[in-house]
Every structure is written in structure tokens, then in C-alpha cells.
N, C-alpha and C positions, 0 to 999 in steps of 0.2 A: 690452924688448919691450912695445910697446904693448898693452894689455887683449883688444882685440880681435881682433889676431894669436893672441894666446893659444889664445883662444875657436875662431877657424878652425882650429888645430895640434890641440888637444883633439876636433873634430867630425871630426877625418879619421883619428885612432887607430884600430887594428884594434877588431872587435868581436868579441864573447865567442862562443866557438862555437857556441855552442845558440844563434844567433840567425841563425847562418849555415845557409839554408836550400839544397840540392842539388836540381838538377833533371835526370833524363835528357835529354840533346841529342839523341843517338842509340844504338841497341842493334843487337845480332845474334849472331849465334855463328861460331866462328870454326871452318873445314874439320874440324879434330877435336873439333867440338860442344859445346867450351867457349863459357857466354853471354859478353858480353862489356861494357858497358854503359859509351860516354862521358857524361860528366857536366858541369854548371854550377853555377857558388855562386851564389845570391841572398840579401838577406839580408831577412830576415825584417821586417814592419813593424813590430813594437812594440820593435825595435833602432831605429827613427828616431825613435818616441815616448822612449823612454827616453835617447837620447844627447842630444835638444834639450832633455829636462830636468835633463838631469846640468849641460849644460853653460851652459843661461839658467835654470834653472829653469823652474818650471810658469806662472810672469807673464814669463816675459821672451820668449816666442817662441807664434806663432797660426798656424792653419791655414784657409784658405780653398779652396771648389771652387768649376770655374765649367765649363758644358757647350762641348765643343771647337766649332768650328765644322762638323767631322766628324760630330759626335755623340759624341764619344767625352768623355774628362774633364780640366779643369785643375785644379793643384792652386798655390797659391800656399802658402809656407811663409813667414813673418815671423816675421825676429831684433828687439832689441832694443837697440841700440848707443849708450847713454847716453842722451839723448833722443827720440832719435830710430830710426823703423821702415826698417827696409830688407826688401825682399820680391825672391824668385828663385819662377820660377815653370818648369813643365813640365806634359807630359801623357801622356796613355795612353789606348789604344781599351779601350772597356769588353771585358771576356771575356764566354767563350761561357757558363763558368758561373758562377752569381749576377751575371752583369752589373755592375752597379751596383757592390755591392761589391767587385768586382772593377775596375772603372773608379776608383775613391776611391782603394784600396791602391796598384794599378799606379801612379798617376799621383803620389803623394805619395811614393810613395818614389825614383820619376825625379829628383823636384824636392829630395831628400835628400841627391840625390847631386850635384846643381848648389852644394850647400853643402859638398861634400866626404865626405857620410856613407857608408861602403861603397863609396866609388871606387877603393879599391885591389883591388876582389874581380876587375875587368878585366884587371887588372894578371897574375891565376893563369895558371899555364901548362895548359893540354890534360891536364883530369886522366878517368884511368880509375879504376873503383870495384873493389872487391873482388868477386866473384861467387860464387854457390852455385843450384846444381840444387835441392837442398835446403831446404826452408824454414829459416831461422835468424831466429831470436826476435832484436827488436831490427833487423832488415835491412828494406828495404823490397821490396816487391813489384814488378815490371814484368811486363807482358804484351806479346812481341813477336810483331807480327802475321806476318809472314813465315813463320817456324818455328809458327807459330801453338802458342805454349806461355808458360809463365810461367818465370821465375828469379829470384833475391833479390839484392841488393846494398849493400852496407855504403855509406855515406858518407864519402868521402876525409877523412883529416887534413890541416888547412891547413898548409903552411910555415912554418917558425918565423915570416919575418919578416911574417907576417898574420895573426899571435896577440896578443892584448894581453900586456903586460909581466908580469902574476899568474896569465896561462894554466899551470895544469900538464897540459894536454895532450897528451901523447905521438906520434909518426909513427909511422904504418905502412903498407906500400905494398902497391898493388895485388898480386893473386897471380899476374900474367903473367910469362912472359918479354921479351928486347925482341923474339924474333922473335914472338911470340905474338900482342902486341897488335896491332890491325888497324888499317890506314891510314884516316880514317874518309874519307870524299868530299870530293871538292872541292864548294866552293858558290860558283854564279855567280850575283850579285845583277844583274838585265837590263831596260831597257825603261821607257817614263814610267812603268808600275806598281811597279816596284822587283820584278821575280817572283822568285822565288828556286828552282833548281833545282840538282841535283847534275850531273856530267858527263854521264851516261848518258839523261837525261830529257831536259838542253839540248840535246843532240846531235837524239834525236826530233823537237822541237820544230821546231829549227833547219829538220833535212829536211823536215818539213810545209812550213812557211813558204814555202822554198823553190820547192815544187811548185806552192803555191796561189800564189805571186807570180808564176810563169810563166803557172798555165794561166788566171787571173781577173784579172790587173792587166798582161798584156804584159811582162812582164820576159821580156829575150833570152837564148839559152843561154849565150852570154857568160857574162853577168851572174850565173847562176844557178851556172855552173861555179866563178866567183870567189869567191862567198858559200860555197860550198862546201869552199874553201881557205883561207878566213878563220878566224881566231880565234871560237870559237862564239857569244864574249859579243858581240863585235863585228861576230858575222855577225847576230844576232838583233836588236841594236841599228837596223845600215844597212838588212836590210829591214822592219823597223817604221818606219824613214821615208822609205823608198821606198812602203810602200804607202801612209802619210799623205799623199802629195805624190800618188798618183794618187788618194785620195777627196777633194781639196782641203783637208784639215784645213794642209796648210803650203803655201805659197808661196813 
């Protein structure tokens, strides 16, 4: 095996769990008031500092940013393959907080994963945390606005096969039953803005649309009955460019 296959198989190994960062996706509590908290792995950025130096050292690999055409940030990451530089680049909108720093991190660790670094954390299936009413030392804090309260939740153990090889880290699964845990929403990504909505928001939406396409753009009740029977993502889609084609944006 070539040197540099090597190099790529070594940059796509699991990483060490304390590097792998959890994020609430979503929370709520479930009819018998138990919280309930879906979650996401991400992995931490100084996991992409330290794997490009494990695996080129601290000379063999560079990092460049550059401002998106959005405004947001690019991150160019350069390996060093004998002589020669090869560069894989990506980006990220800056966040709402520390911006900046937050645009550098986002964007450099997209482009980590264009290298293989923490691509298999996609790969995890739909994990739920452990929960507690209770404050418990060590758990993290969420604030769910709905129930308008707080609960704590542990961070999930990864699966063996997303442990590195000298992991002695042990499973343990959530404290749900399977009827327990809750279906989380569907999410329909819609529209030239990419909007993102759960079923019960698109549905709203939809019906607006609907209304305002009859009574300010001329859509017939046909028309309106049909949208109406359509698949929601698909009904939001066709009248977004029905109303494009009555302000002339399409032709």
C-alpha cells in the first residue's frame, strides 16, 4: 500500500471520545412528563488539529481561510504528499455567536471531513440521551422552551465500531423503553431557500400559500383544490413557481 493511502486510512480512524462533541437536535417530554432529548455527534476541532498532526506532522499539513462569497468563511486545509501540496477546501456561515470564530471552526472542520476526518460520525444511527429531572453532576443542561423548564442529559456511548482500537470505553443505553421513546418529526427541506419545516408548520404554510395564490395571483379553485392534495413538499414547491411565473421572475 502506497504511503499515502496509508495516510488517508489513518485520517478516517474513529476519534477518541472526548473529542467527540453531542449536540441537542431536538427535546420535549413525553405524555408521562418524562424529558426526552434527541441528539448529534460532532466532533470537536482540536480532533482535526491533532489527527493532521499525528498523521503529517506539524510541517507536513497548513491551513488557510478565505471570506465566502456569502459572507460567511472558507477554510482550505493542505496535505503534503512528497513534493508536492494538495489542498480540499469547504465552508461554513459564520454563527450567531462569536461569529468569526465560529465561521474559522465551522468551516475548517467541514473541510476535515472532505479529508475523511470524522466522516463516519454521519454514518450514527438516531441516538437518544439519557435524561434526569434532576440536576446530575457531569450531565449537561437543556432548557426546553415548550414545557418551559430545564432537564439534564448524559451524552450517548458511541458504538464499538466508532471507537478507536485502545478505546476502553464502555455502552450504555438510554433509560427509555421502545414505546417510550418519541417519534421525533418529520423534516421537509422546500423551496429555492432550502426552508426547513417539520409536518405540522409545512402543512400551515402550505394552506397560507394556497389562499394568497388564489386571492393576489389568480390561481382558480381547481388549482388550489389540487395543491391542496398534493404531497406538502411538492405542493409548496409548484406554488412557489407559480407565483414566480405571475411576478415574471420565470418564463
Amino acid at each position: 500500500m502506497a504511503d499515502y493511502e496509508e495516510q488517508m486510512l489513518a485520517l478516517q480512524k474513529p476519534l477518541q471520545p472526548d473529542r467527540v462533541v453531542w449536540r441537542v437536535q431536538q427535546s420535549g417530554f413525553s405524555k408521562q412528563g418524562k424529558p426526552w432529548a434527541m441528539v448529534l455527534a460532532y466532533m470537536d476541532n482540536r480532533a482535526v488539529q491533532e489527527r493532521f498532526d499525528e498523521v503529517f506532522g506539524i510541517a507536513g499539513w497548513k491551513n488557510e481561510f478565505k471570506t465566502a462569497p456569502d459572507g460567511g468563511t472558507l477554510c482550505g486545509i493542505s496535505v503534503k504528499f512528497g513534493d508536492e501540496w494538495v489542498t480540499k477546501w469547504d465552508g461554513a456561515e459564520n454563527t450567531q455567536v462569536e461569529a468569526v470564530k465560529g465561521g474559522l471552526s465551522g468551516s475548517m472542520k467541514r473541510t476535515a471531513v472532505q479529508w475523511g476526518v470524522g466522516r463516519y460520525l454521519y454514518d450514527l444511527p438516531t441516538s437518544f440521551a439519557q435524561t434526569s429531572l434532576e440536576k446530575t453532576d457531569g450531565w449537561n443542561k437543556v432548557f426546553d422552551k415548550k414545557a418551559g423548564k430545564n432537564f439534564w442529559w448524559n451524552n450517548p456511548q458511541l458504538p464499538s465500531w466508532a471507537l478507536p482500537q485502545d478505546s476502553k470505553v464502555k455502552n450504555t443505553k438510554a433509560d427509555f423503553t421502545e414505546e417510550e421513546v418519541p417519534t421525533p418529526p418529520k423534516l421537509y427541506v422546500v423551496g429555492k431557500d432550502k426552508k426547513e419545516f417539520d409536518e405540522k408548520k409545512l402543512q400551515s404554510v402550505v394552506n397560507k400559500m394556497v389562499s394568497i395564490a388564489g386571492k393576489d395571483y389568480g390561481a382558480s379553485i381547481d388549482e388550489q383544490q389540487y395543491w391542496l392534495k398534493m404531497p406538502l413538499d411538492e405542493a409548496y414547491n409548484d406554488i412557489e413557481k407559480f407565483v414566480d411565473i405571475k411576478k415574471g421572475r420565470i418564463k
